[in-house]
N, C-alpha and C positions, 0 to 999 in steps of 0.2 A: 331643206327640201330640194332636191333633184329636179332638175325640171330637165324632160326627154321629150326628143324633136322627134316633129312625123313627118312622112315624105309630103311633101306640100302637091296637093295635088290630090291628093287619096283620101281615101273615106275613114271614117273611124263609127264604134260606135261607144255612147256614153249614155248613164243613167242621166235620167230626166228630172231626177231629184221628187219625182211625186212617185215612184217605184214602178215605175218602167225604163227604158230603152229606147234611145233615137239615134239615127246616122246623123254628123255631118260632115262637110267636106274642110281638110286640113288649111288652111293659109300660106301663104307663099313663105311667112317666118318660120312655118313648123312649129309650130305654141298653140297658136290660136288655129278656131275652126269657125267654118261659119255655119249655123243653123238655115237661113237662106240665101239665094244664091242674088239679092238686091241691096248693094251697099248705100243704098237712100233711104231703105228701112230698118237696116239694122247694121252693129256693128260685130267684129270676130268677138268670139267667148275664147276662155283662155281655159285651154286643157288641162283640166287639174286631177290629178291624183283621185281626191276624192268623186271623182267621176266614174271610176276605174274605166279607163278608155280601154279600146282592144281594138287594134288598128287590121282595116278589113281588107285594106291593097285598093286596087283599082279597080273598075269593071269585072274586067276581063279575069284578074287577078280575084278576087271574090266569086264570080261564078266558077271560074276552075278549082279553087278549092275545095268549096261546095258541092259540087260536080252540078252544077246549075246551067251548062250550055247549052242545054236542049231548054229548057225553061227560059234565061234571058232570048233565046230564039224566036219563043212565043210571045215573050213582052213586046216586043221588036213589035214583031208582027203584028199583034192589039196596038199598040201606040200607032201604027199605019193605018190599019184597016180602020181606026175611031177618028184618024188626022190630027193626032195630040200633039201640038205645036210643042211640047214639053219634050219630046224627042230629041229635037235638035241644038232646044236652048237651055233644059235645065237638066244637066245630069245627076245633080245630088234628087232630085225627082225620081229619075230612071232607077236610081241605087236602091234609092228608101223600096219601089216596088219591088225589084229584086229581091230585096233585105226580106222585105214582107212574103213573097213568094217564098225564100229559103224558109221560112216558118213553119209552113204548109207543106214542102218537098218529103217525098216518102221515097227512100232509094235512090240509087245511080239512074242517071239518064230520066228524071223525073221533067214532066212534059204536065205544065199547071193547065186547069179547063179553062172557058172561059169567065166560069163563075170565079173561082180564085183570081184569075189577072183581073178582072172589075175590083175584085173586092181588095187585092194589093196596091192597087192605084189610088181607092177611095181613102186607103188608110196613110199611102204617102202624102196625099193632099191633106188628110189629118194633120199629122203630123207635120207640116208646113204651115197650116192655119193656127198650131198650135203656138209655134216658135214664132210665127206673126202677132199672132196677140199678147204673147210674154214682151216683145220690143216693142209693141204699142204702148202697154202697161207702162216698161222702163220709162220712156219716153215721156210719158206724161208726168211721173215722178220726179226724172229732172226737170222739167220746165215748171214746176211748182216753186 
């Protein structure tokens, strides 16, 4: 098996193995990725194949693809106007609502209300409680 490096630093996204989809952010090796961005709660996963990863660039790099820069604009904005400390310190946060807004996005130059930015946020946070309680889980499995 082949094993293919991402740019460390960058987002990907992989099946969640319960048949959905989550972002995380690549590791400084390019193999692993991390689910959250707290190395006291968890450790890197390692990007396998059977994940089928599909690597999404960076910010900036995924909104322009997308054509998502009038929408990251407005994320921006909602993360100010609500004072989401998550702005500054967690950007696999910022991506997942992104991610989640591209979901929703209809068209070029797509500008989400403010019911979609709540509700891309409520589902990043999901999906961060998720990948929390699976390293909970782990966690108590080894210490058994």
């Amino acid at each position: 098996m082949k094993i293919h490096k991402y740019q460390p630093g960058t987002f990907i996204e992989v099946d969640d193995m319960a048949g959905g989809r989550r972002v995380g952010m690549v590791c400084k090796d390019g193999v692993t990725f991390w689910d959250l961005l707290d190395s006291e709660r968890c450790t890197p996963l390692t990007i396998h194949p059977s994940m089928k990863p599909e690597e999404l660039g960076n910010l900036v790099q995924f909104s322009q693809a997308k054509a998502l820069g009038k929408a990251l604009q407005a994320l921006v904005s909602h993360l100010q106007a609500v004072d989401d400390q998550r702005l500054g310190s967690d950007p696999l946060f910022v991506m997942r609502a992104l991610w989640f807004v591209g979901q929703k996005a209809s068209g070029e130059a797509y500008v989400p209300d403010a019911g979609t930015l709540l509700w891309a946020c409520e589902q990043a946070q999901a999906q961060a409680q998720s990948a929390e309680h699976i390293h909970q889980l782990a966690g108590q499995f080894c210490s058994v």
